[in-house]
N, C-alpha and C positions, 0 to 999 in steps of 0.2 A: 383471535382470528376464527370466522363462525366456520362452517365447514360450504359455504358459497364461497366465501373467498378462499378457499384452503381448494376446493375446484377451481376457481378463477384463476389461481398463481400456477398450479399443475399446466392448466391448460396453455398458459404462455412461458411457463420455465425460462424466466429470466436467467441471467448472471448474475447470481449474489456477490455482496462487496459489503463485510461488517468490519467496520473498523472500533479497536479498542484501546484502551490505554492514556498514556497520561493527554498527549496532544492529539485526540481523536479528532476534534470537532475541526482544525483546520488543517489537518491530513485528507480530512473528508473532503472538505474543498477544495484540495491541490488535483485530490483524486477524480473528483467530479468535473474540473476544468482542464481536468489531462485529458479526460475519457471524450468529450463534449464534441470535441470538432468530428469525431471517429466512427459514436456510435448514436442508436437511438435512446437516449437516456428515460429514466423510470418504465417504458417499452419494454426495453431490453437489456437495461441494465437498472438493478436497483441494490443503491447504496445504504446504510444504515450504519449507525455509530450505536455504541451499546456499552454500558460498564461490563466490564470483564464477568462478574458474577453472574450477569444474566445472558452472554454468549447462551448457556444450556438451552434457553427458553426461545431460543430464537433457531432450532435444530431442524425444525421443519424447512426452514427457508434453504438450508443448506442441501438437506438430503434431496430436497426435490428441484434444485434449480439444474439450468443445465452445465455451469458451473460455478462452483461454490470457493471462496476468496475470504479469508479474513487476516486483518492487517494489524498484528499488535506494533504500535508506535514506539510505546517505551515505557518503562515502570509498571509495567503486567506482575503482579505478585508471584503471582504461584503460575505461571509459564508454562513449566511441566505438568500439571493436572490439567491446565488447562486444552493443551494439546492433545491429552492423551484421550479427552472426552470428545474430541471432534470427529467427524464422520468420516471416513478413511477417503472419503474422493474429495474434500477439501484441501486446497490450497492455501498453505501457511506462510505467510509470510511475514520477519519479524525483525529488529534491530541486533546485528550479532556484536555491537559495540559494550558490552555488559559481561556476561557469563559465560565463557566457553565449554565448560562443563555441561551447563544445561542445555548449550545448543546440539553437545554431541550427544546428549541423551534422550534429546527431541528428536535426532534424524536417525538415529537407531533405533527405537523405540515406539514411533508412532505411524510405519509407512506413509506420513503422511508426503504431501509434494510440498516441500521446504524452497522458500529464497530467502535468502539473509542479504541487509544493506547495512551498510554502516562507512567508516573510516578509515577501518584496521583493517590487515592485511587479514584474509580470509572467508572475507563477507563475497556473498557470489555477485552482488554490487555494489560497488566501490566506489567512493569519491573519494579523487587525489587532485594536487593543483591547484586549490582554491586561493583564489585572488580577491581582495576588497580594496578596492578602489575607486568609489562614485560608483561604482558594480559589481555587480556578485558573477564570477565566474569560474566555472570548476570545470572536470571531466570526470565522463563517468565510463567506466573500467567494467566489461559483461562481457564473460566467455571471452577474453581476446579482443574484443570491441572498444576502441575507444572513442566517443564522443563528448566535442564540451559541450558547454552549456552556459548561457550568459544569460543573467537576469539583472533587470533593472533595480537596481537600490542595494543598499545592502543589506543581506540578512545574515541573523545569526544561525549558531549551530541548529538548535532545534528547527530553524523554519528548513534550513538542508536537509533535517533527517524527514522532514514532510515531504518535499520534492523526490525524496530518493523512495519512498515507500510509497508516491503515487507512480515512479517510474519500473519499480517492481509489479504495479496492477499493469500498468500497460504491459510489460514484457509477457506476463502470465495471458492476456488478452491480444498476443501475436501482432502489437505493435515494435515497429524496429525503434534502436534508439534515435536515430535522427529527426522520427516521427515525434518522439516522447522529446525531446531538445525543444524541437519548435514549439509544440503543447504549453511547453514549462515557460518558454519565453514569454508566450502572447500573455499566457497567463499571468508572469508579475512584471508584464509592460501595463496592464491596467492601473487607471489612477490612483485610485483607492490602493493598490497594493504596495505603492513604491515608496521606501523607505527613507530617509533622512538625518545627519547625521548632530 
């Protein structure tokens, strides 16, 4: 980035959205077609997907937006380094389905603003209720909030831990869940999206 666009990004301070980890690339897209009906995208929101080892490189983006967002999906190696090297007004968000250890040592340890999603009981969003039957429908469990959620076809677990961690970027971006339900619906009512058994 020369230092025109290093001015050019200051001067509109987007919301950054770096997604990492093993299912980045169609997290990004869950994320981009949740965000889509809401806001004005690449404007005012810009997304980017990144191998874990180069988040570092991508720090400018974060310190200077007007908010800063990164979404590790799942199998982030080293979690804790990686956290601990993020800019303190970043918004972490990550699957707490994995290591409870290291999540307690990420939210003590890094002030960073933490949401966890996952399956098990403690993730600050939750999916319980899930039904497969010619459709995918579950509810999603935030602060006391319970909303479903019906999606066309069936998916499996991973494509759920994608919907739940673009429904963690809406939350962080002052979307309610009912908003973030309908998001997720329109999004895998698309043809192309809808599964088969």
């Amino acid at each position: 980035m020369n230092i025109f666009e290093k001015f050019k990004f200051i001067l509109k301070r987007p919301k950054v959205i770096i997604v990492t980890g093993n299912s980045r690339q169609t997290a990004k897209e869950a994320i981009f077609q949740l965000l889509k009906p809401y806001f004005k995208m690449e404007k005012g929101i810009l997304i980017l997907e990144s191998l874990e080892e180069k988040i570092k490189d991508l720090a400018f983006y974060l310190k200077n937006s007007k908010k800063a967002v990164v979404v590790i999906t799942q199998g982030a190696k080293e979690l804790t380094s990686l956290a601990k090297n993020l800019p303190v007004q970043t918004n972490l968000i990550f699957n707490s389905d994995f290591d409870n250890e290291i999540i307690r040592e990420i939210k003590d340890m890094t002030g960073l603003n933490t949401l966890t999603f996952g399956f098990q009981e403690g993730a600050d969003l939750r999916v319980t209720d899930i039904n497969l039957n010619q459709e995918t429908n579950f509810k999603i469990n935030y602060q006391g909030n319970i909303v479903p959620v019906w999606l066309e076809g069936i998916l499996g677990k991973e494509q759920i831990y994608d919907t739940l961690a673009a429904a963690c970027v809406g939350t962080i971006l002052d979307l309610n869940l009912v908003e973030i339900s309908q998001a997720l619906k329109n999004y895998y009512s698309l043809p192309e999206k809808r599964t088969t058994n």
